[in-house]
C-alpha positions, 0 to 999 in steps of 0.5 A: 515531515509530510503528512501521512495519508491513511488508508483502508483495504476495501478488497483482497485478490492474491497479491492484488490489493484494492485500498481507499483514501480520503479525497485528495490523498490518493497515493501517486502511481509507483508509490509504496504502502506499508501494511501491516499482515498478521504482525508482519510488514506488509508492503505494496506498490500503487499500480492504478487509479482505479476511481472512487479515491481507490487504489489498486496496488500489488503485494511484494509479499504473501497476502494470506491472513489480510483482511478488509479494513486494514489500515494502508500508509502511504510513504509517500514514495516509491519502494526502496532496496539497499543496495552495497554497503547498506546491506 
């Protein structure tokens, strides 16, 4: 199993989230990151490399209640949506 590449939300902006790994972790572009909101799963989508090993990432779902320093986990892959019988 890969290795997970942890992270921590540095800025909140609406559906726009700013979030900073370790050297050598940043996520890919178009990769999926899960969160957690208020007990809730939160996930959001790699949109830039915005330097200093920070991503800037958008939110498929409502950010209110996030706060800096959450804990961000790179899937490692992009979001993923059943479809047909896996519904």
């Amino acid at each position: 199993m890969p290795e997970k590449h942890i992270g921590k939300v540095v800025q909140v902006m609406g559906p726009v989230l700013d979030i900073r790994f370790a050297d050598g972790e940043l996520p890919e572009l178009l990769n999926a990151i899960e969160l957690q909101n208020n007990g809730k799963p939160l996930i959001v989508e790699v949109a830039q490399h915005i330097g200093d090993n920070v991503v800037r990432c958008i939110a498929m779902a409502a950010t209110d209640g996030l706060v800096r320093g959450a804990e961000a986990v790179d899937t490692g892959g992009p979001i993923k949506v059943p479809v047909g019988d896996a519904c």
